[in-house]
C-alpha positions as CSV (number, residue, x, y, z in Angstrom):
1,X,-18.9,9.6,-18.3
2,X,-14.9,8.8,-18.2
3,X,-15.5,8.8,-14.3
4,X,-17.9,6.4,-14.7
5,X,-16.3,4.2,-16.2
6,X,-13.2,4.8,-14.2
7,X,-15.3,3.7,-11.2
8,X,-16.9,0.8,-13.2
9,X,-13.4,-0.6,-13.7
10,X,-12.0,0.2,-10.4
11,X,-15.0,-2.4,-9.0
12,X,-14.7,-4.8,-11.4
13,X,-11.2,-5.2,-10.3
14,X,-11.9,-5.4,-6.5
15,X,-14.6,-7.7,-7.5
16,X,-12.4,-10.9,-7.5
17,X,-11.5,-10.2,-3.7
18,X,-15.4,-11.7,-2.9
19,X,-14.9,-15.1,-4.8
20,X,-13.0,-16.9,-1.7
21,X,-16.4,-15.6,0.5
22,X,-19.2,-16.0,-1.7
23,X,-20.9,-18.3,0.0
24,X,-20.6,-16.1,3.1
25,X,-22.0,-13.3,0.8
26,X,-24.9,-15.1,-0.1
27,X,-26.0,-16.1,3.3
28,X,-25.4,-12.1,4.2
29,X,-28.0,-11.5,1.4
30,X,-30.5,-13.9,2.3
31,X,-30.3,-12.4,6.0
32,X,-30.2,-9.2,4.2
33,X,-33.5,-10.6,2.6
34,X,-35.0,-11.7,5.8
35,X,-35.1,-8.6,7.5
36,X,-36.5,-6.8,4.9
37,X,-39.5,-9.0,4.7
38,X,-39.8,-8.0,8.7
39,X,-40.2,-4.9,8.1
40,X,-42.4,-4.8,4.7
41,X,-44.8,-7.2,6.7
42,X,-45.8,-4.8,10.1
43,X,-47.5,-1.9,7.7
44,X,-49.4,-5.0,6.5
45,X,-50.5,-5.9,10.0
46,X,-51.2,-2.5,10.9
47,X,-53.5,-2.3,7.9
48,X,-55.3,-5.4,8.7
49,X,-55.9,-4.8,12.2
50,X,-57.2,-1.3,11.3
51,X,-58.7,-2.6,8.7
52,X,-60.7,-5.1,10.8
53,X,-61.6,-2.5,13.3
54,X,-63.0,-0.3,11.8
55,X,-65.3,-2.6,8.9
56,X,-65.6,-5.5,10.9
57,X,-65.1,-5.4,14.6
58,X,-66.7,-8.1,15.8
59,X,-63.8,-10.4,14.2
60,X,-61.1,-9.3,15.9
61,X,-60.7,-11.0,18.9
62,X,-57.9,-11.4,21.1
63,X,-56.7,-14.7,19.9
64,X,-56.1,-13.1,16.1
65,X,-54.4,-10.2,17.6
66,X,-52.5,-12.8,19.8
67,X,-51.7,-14.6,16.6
68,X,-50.4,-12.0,15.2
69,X,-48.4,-10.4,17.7
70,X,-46.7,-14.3,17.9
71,X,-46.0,-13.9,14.1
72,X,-44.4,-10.5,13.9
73,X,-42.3,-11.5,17.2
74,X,-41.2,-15.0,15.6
75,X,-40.2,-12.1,12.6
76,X,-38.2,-10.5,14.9
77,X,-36.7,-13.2,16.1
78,X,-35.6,-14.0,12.9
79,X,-34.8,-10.7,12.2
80,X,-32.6,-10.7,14.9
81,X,-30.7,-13.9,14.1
82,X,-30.5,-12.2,10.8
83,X,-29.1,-9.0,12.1
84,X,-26.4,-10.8,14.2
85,X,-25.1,-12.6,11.1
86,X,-24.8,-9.4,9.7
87,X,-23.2,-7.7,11.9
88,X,-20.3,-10.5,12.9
89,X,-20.2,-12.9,10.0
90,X,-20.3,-10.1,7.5
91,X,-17.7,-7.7,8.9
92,X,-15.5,-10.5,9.7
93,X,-15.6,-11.2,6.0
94,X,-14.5,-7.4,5.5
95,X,-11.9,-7.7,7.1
96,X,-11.0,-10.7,5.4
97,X,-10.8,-9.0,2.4
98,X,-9.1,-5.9,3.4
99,X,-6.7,-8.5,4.5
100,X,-6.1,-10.5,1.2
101,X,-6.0,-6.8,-0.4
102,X,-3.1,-5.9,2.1
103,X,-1.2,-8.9,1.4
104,X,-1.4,-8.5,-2.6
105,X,-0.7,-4.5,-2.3
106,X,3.0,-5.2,-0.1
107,X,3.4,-8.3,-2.2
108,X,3.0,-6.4,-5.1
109,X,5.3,-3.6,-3.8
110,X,7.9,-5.8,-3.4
111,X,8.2,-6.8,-7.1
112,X,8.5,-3.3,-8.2
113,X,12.6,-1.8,-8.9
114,X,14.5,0.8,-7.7
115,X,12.6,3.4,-10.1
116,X,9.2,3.3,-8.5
117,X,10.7,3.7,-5.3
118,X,13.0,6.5,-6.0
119,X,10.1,8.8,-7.0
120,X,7.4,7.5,-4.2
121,X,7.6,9.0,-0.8
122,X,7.5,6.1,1.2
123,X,5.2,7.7,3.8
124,X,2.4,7.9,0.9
125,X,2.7,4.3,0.2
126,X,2.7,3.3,4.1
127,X,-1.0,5.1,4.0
128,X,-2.2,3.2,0.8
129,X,-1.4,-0.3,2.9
130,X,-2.6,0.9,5.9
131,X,-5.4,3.7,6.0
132,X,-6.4,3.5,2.8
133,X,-7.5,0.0,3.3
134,X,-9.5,0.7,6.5
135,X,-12.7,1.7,5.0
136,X,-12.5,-1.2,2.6
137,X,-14.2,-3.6,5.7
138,X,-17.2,-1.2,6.1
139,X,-17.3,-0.9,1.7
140,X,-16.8,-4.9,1.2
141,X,-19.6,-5.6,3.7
142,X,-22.4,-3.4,3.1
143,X,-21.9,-2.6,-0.3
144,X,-23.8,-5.4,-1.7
145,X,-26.1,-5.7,1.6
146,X,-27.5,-2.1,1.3
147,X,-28.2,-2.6,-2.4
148,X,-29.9,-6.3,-2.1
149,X,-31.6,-4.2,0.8
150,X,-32.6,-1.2,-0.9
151,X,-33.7,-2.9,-4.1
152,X,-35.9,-5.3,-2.4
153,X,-37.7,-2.6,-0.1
154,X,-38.1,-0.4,-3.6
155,X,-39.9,-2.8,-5.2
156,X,-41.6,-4.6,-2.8
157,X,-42.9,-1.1,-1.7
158,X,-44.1,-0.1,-5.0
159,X,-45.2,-3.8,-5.5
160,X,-47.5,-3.4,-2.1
161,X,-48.3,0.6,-2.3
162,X,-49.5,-0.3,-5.9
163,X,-51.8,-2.9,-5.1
164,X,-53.4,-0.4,-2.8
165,X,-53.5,2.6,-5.5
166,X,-51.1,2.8,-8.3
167,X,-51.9,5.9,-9.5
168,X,-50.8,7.2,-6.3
169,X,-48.0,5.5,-6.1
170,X,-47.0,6.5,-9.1
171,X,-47.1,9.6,-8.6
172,X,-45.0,9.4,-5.0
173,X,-42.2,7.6,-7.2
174,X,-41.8,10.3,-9.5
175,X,-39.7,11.6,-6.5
176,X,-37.5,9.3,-6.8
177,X,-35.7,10.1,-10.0
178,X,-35.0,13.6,-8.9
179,X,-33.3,12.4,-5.6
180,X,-31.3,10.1,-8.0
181,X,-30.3,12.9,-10.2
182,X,-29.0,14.9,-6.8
183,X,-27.2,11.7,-5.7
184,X,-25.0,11.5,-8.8
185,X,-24.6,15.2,-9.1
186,X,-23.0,15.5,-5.1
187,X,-21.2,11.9,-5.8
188,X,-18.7,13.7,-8.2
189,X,-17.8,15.9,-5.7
190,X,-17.6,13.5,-2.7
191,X,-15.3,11.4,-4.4
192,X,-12.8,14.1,-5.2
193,X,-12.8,15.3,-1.8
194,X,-12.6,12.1,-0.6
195,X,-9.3,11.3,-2.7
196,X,-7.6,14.6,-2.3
197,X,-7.9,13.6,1.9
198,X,-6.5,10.9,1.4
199,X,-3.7,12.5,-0.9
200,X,-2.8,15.0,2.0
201,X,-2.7,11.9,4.7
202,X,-0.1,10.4,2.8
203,X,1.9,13.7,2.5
204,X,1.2,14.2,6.3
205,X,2.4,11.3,7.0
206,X,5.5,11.3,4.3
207,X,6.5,14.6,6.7
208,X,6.5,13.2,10.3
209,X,7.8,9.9,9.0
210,X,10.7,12.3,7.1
211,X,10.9,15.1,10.2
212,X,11.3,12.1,12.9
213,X,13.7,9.5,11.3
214,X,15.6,12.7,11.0
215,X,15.4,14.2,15.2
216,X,18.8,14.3,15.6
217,X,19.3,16.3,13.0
218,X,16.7,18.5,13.7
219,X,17.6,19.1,17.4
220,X,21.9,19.1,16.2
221,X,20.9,22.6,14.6
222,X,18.0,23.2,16.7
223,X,15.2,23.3,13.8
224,X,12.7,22.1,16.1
225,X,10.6,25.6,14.9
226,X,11.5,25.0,11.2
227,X,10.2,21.3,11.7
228,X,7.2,22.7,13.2
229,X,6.2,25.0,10.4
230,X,6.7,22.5,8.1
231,X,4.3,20.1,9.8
232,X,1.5,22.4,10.4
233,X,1.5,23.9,6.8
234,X,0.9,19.8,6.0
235,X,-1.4,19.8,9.0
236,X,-3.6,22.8,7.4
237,X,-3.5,21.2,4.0
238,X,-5.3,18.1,5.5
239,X,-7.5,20.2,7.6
240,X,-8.5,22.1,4.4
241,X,-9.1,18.9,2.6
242,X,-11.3,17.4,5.3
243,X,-13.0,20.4,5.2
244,X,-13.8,20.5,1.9
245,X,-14.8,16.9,2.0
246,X,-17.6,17.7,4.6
247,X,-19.0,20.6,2.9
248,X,-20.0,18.3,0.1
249,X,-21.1,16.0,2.1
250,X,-23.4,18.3,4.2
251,X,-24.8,19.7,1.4
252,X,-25.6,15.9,0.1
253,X,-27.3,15.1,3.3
254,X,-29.4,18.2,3.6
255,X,-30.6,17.8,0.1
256,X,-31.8,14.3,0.7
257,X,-33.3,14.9,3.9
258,X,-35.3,18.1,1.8
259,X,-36.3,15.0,-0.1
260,X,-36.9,12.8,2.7
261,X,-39.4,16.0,3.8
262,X,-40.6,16.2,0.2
263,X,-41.8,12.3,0.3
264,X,-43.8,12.7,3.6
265,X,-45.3,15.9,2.4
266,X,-46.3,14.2,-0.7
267,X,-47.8,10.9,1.0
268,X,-49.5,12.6,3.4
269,X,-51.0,15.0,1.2
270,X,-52.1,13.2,-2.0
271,X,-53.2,10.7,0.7
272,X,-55.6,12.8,2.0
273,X,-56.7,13.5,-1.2
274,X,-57.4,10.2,-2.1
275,X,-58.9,8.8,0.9
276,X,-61.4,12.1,1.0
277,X,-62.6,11.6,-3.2
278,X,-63.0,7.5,-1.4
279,X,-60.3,6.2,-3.1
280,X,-59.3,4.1,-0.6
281,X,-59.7,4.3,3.5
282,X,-58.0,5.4,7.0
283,X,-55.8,1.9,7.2
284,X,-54.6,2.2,3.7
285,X,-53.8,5.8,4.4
286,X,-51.9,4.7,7.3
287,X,-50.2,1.6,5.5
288,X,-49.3,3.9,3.5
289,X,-47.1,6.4,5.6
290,X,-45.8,3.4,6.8
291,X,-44.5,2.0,3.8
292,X,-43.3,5.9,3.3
293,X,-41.4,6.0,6.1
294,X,-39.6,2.2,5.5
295,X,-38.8,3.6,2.2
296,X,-37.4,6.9,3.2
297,X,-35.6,5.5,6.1
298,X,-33.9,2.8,2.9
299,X,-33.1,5.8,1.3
300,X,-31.5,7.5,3.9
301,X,-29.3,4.2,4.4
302,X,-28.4,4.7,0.4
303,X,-27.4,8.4,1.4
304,X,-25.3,7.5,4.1
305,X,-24.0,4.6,2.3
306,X,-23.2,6.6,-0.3
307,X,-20.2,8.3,1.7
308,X,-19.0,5.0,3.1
309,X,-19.0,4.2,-0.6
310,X,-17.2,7.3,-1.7
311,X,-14.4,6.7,1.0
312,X,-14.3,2.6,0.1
313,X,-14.1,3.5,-3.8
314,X,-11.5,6.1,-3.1
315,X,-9.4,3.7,-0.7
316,X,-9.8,1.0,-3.9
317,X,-9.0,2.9,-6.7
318,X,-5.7,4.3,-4.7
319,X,-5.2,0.7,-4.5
320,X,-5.4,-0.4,-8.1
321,X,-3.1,2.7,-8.7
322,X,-0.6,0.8,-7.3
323,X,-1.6,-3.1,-8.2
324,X,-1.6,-1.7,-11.5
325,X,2.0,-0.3,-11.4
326,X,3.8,-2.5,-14.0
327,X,7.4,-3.4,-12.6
328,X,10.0,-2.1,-15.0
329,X,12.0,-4.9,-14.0
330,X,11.0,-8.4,-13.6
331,X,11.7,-12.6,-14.9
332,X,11.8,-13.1,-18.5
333,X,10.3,-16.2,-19.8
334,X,11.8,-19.4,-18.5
335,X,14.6,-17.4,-16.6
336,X,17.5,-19.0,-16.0
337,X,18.5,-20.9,-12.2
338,X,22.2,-20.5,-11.8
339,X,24.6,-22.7,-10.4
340,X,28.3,-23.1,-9.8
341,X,29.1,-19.2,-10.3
342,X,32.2,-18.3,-10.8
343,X,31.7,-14.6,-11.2
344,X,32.4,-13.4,-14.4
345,X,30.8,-10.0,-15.0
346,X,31.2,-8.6,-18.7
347,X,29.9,-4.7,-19.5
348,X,29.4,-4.8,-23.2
349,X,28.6,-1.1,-24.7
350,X,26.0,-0.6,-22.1
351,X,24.5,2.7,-21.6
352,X,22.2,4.5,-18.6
353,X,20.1,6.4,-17.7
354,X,17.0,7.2,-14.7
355,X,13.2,7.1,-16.2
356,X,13.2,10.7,-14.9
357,X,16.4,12.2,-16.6
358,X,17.1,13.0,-20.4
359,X,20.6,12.3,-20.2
360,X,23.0,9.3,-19.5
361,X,24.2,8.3,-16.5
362,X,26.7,5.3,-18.4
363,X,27.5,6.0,-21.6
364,X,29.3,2.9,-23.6
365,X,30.2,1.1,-21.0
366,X,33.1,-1.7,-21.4
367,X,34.1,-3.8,-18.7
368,X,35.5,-6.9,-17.9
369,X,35.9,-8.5,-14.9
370,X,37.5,-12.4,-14.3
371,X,36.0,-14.4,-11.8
372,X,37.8,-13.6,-8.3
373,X,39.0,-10.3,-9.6
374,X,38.7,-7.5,-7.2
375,X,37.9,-4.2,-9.5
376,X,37.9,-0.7,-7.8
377,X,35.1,2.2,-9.2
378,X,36.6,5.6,-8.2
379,X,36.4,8.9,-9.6
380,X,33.9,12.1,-9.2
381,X,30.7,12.2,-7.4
382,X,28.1,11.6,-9.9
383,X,30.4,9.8,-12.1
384,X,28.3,6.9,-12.0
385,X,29.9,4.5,-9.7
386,X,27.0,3.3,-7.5
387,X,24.8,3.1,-10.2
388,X,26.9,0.7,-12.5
389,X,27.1,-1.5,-9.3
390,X,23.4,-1.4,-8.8
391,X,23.3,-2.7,-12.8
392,X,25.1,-5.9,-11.9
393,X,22.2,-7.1,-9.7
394,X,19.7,-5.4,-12.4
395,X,18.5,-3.5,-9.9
396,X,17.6,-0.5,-12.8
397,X,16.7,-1.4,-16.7
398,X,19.4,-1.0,-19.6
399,X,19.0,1.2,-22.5
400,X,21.2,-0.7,-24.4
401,X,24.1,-3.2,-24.4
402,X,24.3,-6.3,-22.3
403,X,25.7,-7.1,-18.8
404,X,26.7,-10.3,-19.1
405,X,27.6,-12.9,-16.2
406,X,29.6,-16.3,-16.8
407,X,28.7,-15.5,-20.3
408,X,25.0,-15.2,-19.6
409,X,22.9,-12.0,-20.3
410,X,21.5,-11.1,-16.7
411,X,18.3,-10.6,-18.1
412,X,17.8,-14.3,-18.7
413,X,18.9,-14.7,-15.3
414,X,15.9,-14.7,-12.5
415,X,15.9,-12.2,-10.0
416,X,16.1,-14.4,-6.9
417,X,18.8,-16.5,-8.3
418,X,20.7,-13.6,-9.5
419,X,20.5,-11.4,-6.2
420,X,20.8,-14.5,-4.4
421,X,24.5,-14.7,-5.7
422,X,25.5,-11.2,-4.7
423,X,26.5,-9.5,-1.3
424,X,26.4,-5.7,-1.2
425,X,27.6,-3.7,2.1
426,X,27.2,-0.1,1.4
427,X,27.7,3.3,3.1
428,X,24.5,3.6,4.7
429,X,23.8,0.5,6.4
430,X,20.2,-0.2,7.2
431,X,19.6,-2.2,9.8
432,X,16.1,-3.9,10.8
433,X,14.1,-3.4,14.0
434,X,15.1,-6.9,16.1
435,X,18.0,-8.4,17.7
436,X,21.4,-8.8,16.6
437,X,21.0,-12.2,15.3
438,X,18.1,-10.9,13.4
439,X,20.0,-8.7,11.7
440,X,22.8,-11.1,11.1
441,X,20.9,-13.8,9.4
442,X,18.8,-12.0,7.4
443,X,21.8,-12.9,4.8
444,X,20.6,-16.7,5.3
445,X,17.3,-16.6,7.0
446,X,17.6,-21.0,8.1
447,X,21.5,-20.0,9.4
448,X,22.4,-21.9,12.6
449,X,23.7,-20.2,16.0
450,X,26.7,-21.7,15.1
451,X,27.0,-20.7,11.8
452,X,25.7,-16.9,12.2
453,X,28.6,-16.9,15.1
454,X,31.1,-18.2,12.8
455,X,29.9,-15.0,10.4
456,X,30.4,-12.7,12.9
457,X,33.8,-13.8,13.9
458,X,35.0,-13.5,10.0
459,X,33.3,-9.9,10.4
460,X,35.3,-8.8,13.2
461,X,31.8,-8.1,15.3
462,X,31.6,-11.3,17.6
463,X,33.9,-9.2,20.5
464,X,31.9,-6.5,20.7
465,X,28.3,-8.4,20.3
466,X,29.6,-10.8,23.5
467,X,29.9,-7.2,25.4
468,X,26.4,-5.9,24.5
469,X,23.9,-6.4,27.4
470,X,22.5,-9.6,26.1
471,X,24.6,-10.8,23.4
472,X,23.1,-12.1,19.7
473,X,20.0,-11.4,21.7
474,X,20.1,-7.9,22.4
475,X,17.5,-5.3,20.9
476,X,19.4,-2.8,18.6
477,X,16.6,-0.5,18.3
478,X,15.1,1.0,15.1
479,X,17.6,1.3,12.1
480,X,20.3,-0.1,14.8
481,X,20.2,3.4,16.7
482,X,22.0,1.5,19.8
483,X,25.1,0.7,17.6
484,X,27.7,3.1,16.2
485,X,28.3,3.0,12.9
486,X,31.5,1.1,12.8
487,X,29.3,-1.8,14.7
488,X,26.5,-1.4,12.0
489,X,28.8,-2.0,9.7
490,X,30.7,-4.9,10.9
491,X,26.9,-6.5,10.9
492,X,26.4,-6.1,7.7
493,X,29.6,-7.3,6.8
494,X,28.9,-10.7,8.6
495,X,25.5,-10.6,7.2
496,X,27.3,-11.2,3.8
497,X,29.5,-13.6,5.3
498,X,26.7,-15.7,6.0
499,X,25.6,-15.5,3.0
500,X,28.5,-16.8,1.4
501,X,28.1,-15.1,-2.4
502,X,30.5,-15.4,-5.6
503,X,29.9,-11.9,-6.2
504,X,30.5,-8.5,-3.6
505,X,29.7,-5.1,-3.8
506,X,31.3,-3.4,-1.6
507,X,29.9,0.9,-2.3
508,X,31.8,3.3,0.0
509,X,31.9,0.7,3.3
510,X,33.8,2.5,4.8
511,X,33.5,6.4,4.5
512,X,31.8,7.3,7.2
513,X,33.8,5.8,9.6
514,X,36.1,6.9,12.5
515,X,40.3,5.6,11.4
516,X,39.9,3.3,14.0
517,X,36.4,1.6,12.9
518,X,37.9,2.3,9.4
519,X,40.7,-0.2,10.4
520,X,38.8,-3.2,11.6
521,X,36.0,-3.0,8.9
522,X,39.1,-3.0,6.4
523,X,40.0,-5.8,7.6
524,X,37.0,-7.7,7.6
525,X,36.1,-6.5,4.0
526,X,39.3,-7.7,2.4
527,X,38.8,-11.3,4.2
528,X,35.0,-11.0,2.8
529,X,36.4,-9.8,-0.6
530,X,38.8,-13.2,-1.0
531,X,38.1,-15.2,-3.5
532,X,35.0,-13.6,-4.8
533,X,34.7,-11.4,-7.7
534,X,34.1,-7.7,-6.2
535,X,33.3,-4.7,-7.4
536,X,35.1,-1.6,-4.9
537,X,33.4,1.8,-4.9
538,X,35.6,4.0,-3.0
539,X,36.7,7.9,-1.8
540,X,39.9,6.5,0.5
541,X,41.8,5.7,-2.2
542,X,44.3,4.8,0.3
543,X,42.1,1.6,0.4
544,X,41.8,0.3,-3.0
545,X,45.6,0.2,-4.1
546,X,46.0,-3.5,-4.2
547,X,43.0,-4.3,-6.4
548,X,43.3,-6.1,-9.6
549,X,41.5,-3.4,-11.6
550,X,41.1,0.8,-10.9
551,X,38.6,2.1,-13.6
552,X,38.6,5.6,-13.4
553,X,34.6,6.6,-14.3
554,X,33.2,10.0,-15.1
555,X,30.5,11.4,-16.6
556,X,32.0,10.6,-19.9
557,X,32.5,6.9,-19.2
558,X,35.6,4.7,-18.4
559,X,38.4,7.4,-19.1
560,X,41.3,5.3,-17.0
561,X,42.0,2.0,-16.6
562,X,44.8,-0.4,-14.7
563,X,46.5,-1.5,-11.5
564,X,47.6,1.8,-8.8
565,X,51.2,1.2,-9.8
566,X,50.5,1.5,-13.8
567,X,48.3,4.5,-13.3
568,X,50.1,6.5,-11.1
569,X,52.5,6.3,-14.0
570,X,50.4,7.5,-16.2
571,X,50.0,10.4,-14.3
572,X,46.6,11.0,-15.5
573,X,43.2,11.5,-13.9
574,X,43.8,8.9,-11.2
575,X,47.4,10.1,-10.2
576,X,45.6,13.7,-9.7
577,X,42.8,12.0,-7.5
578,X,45.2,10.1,-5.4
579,X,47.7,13.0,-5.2
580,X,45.0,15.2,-3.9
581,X,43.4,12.9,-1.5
582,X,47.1,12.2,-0.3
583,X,47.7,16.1,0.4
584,X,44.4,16.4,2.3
585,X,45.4,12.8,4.7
């Protein structure tokens, strides 16, 4: 019963997605309506002209049949008409609504935080936007088609069959519950099947995506085989799944064609019967096995709707799944615009920690930092460094305490206007498929040529752009796999710069470079840093001896605080750090 409802509420959500086409729906009815009455009306002919033949030949002369072929032709040419509208208008309006469903599913993606994304595989939510949706066209078209169909040959059958003899037609539709009963029995089972294929595309998927953004890697230690392994144990899964999917399905179309055999068996039969106790004669015998067969053949269209369905339902309900994801973080009530920043960020007792751990991450944090202050983050890895950054833009929910900036909590602050007043350039750079300038303004998508030069020249990257094969314009491949990672960076430095925020992050910029790259992106990040308030997460320590502010932050919160000079003569934590990075240089 819970399944039930659960696909009851799945539909009634979908359901919405037909209001912008409802008037191409009920033209696909009508025609759906049209060509049913084609073929409930040729049994009737048949009957007649039998009918006439055999009681009363002398009145059927070749003008009536002529008559009559012209009407069931003109039928057909309606049907036809019909049929075409059906098969374009219909399916065009499918994929409409797949469409609209795509849009709202990335739309709705891209309100949801950090948290959701950190525990999705992003391979798994690329097959909920893309193959999940594909059956949705077939599902949204014929869905309510087959059914208008089905019920209108149903009882117009019974309607017609029982004005010839309704005690055998009775008796012929007492077949019909059964084969209802073995419908919903085999659904169940389809529809898990159906879903757990579905689950194992998106891991399949989640694996090559994984196993090929990570090739060099793979060949650098030659894991080609390992790679391999992996993918056909994810391969076999799927396999399995699809498998298991068909088997259920066989055994739903065998027992519906035993049905199918079960109906023709019985019509003929009972038939017989009647028409020999002179219950009625040859041309309602025939009209009848006629009327049989239309029927059948609706119910076979049911059947093998029925797996469409399964696979539409399935694609819809791993659809709501995520639609109905809540975003942990998101606008309060007439959030605040900002304006004029000056970059005062405030930490007041605030405390951490990830939806999936039981510990904090931040544990009373106090901070202050003054507008234009540059404040360096070091201390051990998992200290909590990139996450207290990733705070400041409320990237991740509070447990307690307040963030505040210019005195305002950041939680009356809107998202866009907030992020829109903060530059981040981190260790791993990601850089979009598309050309340099693509890349570049992305920080300030209306920028000028002039003005996204001007960015890259404050970056230190407009040399070395002017020697790439076409310039701004040249193609940097996926993830920028043409640059090196000094180049990557120096683009996502300018991208800031184009940006032009009160507020920079600047998490471990420049770790993973070469000395040399090391040296230029220096010196492009402390011209980026000047004048804005920015927050410094860093391993070089080398690098962060002239800010303002060194916190020192562990997994036991802020444990040192003050300028290089003051801290080394401390001699505490910090002095250790920088005495042991020193030793190692």
């Amino acid at each position: 019963m819970e399944k039930k409802k659960s696909t009851f509420r799945t539909f009634m959500q979908f359901l919405p997605y037909y209001k912008p086409y409802i008037g191409t729906v009920c033209i696909d009815l009508l025609c759906a309506a049209l060509t049913t009455l084609c073929e409930l009306v040729f049994p009737m002919l048949v009957r007649y002209i039998t009918n006439t033949a055999q009681y009363n030949p002398e009145a059927l002369l070749l003008s009536s049949v002529l008559k009559l072929g012209g009407l069931y032709l003109f039928l057909r040419l309606v049907d036809t008409a019909a049929n075409y509208y059906m098969a374009y208008v219909g399916h065009v309006m499918g994929t409409k609504l797949e469409t609209d469903m795509r849009r709202d599913l990335f739309a709705h993606l891209q309100t949801l935080s950090y948290n959701f994304f950190d525990n999705t595989k992003v391979g798994q939510l690329m097959t909920r936007v893309t193959t999940d949706l594909f059956d949705i066209t077939e599902f949204s078209h014929h869905f309510p088609e087959e059914m208008f169909i089905a019920a209108i040959k149903m009882i117009g059958a019974f309607i017609i069959l029982g004005g010839i003899n309704l005690t055998l037609t009775l008796l012929l539709f007492l077949v019909l519950p059964v084969m209802l009963i073995s419908v919903a029995l085999f659904r169940k089972n389809m529809k898990e099947a159906f879903k757990e294929q579905r689950v194992q595309v998106g891991e399949l998927n989640a694996d090559i995506e994984d196993s090929l953004l990570g090739i060099r890697v793979v060949k650098s230690f030659a894991n080609e085989d390992v790679e391999q392994k992996k993918f056909d144990l994810g391969n076999q899964k799927f396999y399995k799944a699809k498998k298991k999917a068909y088997v259920y399905m066989a055994r739903f179309q065998g027992a519906n064609r035993f049905f199918d055999g079960v109906m023709y068996v019985a019509g003929i039969v009972l038939g017989s019967i009647f028409m020999i106790r002179g219950h009625f004669n040859p041309a309602d015998l025939i009209a009848y096995i006629l009327y049989i067969q239309t029927l059948i053949a609706s119910i076979r269209k049911i059947v093998e709707f029925t797996e469409q369905f399964q696979r539409g339902i399935t694609g819809i309900e791993r659809f709501t799944e995520i639609m109905n994801e809540v975003p942990d973080i998101k606008d309060c009530e007439n959030p605040i615009a900002l304006s004029d920043v000056r970059g005062e960020i405030e930490f007041q007792n605030v405390c951490f920690k990830y939806n999936d751990s039981t510990e904090n991450v931040l544990e009373n944090i106090n901070l202050h930092a003054k507008p234009g202050e540059n404040i360096a983050l070091v201390g051990p890895s998992g200290g909590g460094k990139t996450t207290l950054c990733n705070l400041i833009g409320h990237f991740y929910e509070i447990q307690s305490g307040q963030i505040l900036l210019d005195g305002t909590d950041i939680r009356e602050i809107s998202l866009k206007s907030l992020r829109d007043h903060i530059g981040v350039v981190a260790q791993d750079v990601y850089m979009f498929c598309g050309t340099v300038k693509d890349n570049i303004c992305y920080g300030k998508m209306d920028a000028t040529d002039d003005e996204i030069i001007e960015a890259a020249k404050l970056a230190g990257a407009h040399e070395f752009i002017m020697g790439l094969t076409d310039g701004y314009d040249t193609y940097i491949g996926e993830r920028g796999i043409k640059l090196s990672g000094g180049q990557k960076q120096r683009l996502a430095i300018a991208r800031v710069f184009l940006k032009n925020p009160p507020i920079l992050i600047l998490d471990e910029a420049t770790s993973a470079l070469d000395n040399e790259s090391e040296l230029i992106v220096q010196q492009s990040l402390e011209k980026l840093a000047k004048g804005r308030t920015t927050f410094t997460v860093a391993h070089r320590l080398t690098t962060i001896r002239n800010a303002d502010k060194i916190i020192v932050l562990t997994d036991e919160g802020i444990v040192e605080e003050g300028t290089h000079t003051a801290l080394m003569e401390k001699d505490g934590m910090y002095a250790s750090l920088y005495s042991m990075y020193t030793k190692i240089k």
